[in-house]
N, C-alpha and C positions, 0 to 999 in steps of 0.2 A: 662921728659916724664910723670912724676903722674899727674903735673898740666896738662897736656893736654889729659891725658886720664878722668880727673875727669869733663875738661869743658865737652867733649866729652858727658860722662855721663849723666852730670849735661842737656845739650840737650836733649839728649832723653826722658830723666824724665819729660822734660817738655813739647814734645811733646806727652808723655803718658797719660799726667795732663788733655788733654784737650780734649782726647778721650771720644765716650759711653760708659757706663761700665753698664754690664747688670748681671743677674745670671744665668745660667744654672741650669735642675733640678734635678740633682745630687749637685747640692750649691756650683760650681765652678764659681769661676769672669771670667767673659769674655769684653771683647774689640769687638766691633761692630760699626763701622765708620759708617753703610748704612744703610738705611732705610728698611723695611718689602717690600714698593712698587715697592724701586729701585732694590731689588733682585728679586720680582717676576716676572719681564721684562728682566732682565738677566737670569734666569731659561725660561721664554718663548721663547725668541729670541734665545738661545741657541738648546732649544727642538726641534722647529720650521727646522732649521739648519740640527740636525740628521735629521729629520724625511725625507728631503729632499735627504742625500746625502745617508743613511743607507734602506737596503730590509725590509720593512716593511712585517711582517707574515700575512697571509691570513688564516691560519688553524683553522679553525673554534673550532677543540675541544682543541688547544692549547690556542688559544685567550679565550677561556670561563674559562676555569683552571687557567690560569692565572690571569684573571680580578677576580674571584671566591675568591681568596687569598687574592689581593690586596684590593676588596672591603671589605673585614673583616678586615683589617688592619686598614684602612683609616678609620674605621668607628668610632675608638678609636683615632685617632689623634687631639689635642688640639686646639679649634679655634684658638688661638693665634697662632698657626704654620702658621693656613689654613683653610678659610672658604669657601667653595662650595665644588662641584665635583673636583675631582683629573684625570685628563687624562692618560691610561694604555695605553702604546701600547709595542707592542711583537716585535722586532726585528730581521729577521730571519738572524742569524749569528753565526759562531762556536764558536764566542766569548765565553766567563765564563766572564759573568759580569753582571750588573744591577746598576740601578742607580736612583737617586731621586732629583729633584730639585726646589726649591722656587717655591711657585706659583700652587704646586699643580700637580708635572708632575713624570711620574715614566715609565722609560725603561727597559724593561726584554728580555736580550739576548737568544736563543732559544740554545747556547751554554751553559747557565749554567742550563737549565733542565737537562743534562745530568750529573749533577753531584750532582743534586738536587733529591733525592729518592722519596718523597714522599710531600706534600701538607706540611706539616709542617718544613721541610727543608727551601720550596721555602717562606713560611711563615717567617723563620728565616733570610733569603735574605733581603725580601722586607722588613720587621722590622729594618733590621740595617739599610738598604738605607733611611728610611720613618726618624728614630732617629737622621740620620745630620739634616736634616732638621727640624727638633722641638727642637734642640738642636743648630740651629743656627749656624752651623759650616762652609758654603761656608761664611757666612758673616766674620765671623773670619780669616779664611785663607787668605779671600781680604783686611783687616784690616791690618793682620801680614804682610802682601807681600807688602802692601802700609807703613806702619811704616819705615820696613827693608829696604824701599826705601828712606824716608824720613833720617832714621838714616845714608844711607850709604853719602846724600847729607849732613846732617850736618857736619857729620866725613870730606867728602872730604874740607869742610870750615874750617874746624877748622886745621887741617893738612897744608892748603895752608896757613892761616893766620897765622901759626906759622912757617912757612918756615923749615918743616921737609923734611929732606930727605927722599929718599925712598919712597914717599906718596904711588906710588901705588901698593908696597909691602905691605904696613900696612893696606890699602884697601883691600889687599884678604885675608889676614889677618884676617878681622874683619868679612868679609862677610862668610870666612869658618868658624869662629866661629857662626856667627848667623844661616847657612844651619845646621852644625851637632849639635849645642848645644842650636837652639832655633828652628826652623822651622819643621825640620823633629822629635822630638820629642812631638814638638806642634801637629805633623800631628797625631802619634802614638797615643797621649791621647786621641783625637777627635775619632779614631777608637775602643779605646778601652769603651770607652763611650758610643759609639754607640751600642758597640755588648750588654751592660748591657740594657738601655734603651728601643732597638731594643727585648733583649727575655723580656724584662716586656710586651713588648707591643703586640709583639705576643701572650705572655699567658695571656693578656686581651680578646683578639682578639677569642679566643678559641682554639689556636695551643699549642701541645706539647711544652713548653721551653728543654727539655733535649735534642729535635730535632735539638738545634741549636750547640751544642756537637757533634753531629755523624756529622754535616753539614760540619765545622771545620775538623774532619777528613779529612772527605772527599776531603776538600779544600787540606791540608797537602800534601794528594797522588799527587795533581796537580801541586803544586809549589814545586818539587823538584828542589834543585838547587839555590833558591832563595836567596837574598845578606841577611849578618846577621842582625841582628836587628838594631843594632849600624848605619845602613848603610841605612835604610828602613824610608819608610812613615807608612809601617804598623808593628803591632806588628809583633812578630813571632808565628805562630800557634798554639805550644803550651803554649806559654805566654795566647793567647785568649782559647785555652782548659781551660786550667784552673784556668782563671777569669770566665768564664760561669759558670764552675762544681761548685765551690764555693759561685756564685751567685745563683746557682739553687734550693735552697729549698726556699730561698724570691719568684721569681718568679713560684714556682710550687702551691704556696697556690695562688698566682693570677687567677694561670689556672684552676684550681679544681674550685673556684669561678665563673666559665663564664660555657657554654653550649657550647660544641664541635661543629668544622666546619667539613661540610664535601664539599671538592672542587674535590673529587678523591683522588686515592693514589698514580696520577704522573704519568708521560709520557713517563718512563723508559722501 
């Protein structure tokens, strides 16, 4: 069984060899199969999609507070992310979410105002959403999901051409090793990334970074109940508590450095 778990390996490796490998700018290697273009059309074709099937807001001083935030965010985003205008639209739904995607696109659920206090909160929202995105993380995830796919077809070849029994024990096998010990810890890094990147880039932007600490909080009150971390795509609350709090005197000399936004203090 070494020798066939090593050909095994020895595939992988080699379909790993011939991947894009790019850097992230925290200086982590990343794996990126697609191109900038071919996401920006999956981020539109996507968007395109809600906007059709989700209540789009009308509320005019919701739509301004909200765009208000987003365009101070945006306005620190790296060309290489994303070059022109960025599409905001408001959502009217009790969701608690928000989201960002290739190309320039940003959804804000009228659900997570309510959990969001103050313009600096909603600031810490759109910043971690805006940070997948300039940190290349839907590309990655489609990458990882395409590989894991590719690995589980080499594995079923190599298994079949070795005439093991059991093949499609050793198949779930492999694949429950890749969801908990490669996938969903892959996902946890990407968030936890985000949330650093996300307050630099708010306290570029001119928002409170300490704001995205009480945000967290806040989050905590709502996901009671939620699976342990071991089990999760995202960290655990206080895991991201306190990577923020530790991260927060780097990004509080950024915010001292910028000129305060004022978009309101929230819809609450």
């Amino acid at each position: 069984m070494k020798i066939k778990l090593l050909s095994l390996t020895a595939i992988c490796v080699a379909i790993a060899s011939l991947t894009a490998c790019t850097t992230s700018s925290t200086g982590r290697n990343q794996i990126t199969l697609f191109s900038k273009s071919e996401l920006s059309k999956m981020g539109a074709t996507s968007f395109e999609q809600l906007k059709q099937q989700e209540k789009i807001s009308t509320d005019i001083k919701t739509n301004q507070y909200v765009q208000c935030v987003a365009n101070a965010i945006t306005k620190n985003v790296p060309k290489s992310a994303h070059q022109g205008e960025w599409e905001v639209v408001v959502f009217d739904s009790k969701q608690v979410n928000a989201f960002a995607l290739p190309g320039g696109k940003i959804g804000v659920y009228t659900g997570i105002l309510k959990v969001t206090e103050n313009q600096h909160q909603l600031a810490a929202i759109i910043g971690h959403e805006v940070a997948h995105v300039i940190e290349r993380h839907s590309n990655e995830r489609l990458s990882s999901n395409q590989l894991a796919q590719m690995g589980a077809m080499a594995g079923d070849a190599v298994l079949t051409s070795q005439g093991v029994e059991n093949k499609d024990t050793w198949m779930k096998v492999g694949l429950g090793i890749a969801q908990y010990g490669v996938l969903m810890p892959y996902g946890r890094m990407h968030e936890s990334e985000a949330d650093i990147v996300g307050q630099d880039l708010m306290a570029k932007s001119g928002f409170q970074p300490k704001a995205a600490i009480a945000l967290w909080r806040n989050m905590a009150k709502q996901s009671k109940g939620a699976p342990p971390e071991f089990l999760s795509t995202h960290p655990a609350n206080q895991t991201r508590i306190n990577d923020l709090t530790q991260h927060l005197p780097k990004s509080q000399k950024l915010y001292q450095a910028q000129n305060s936004v004022q978009c309101g203090l929230g819809l609450n």
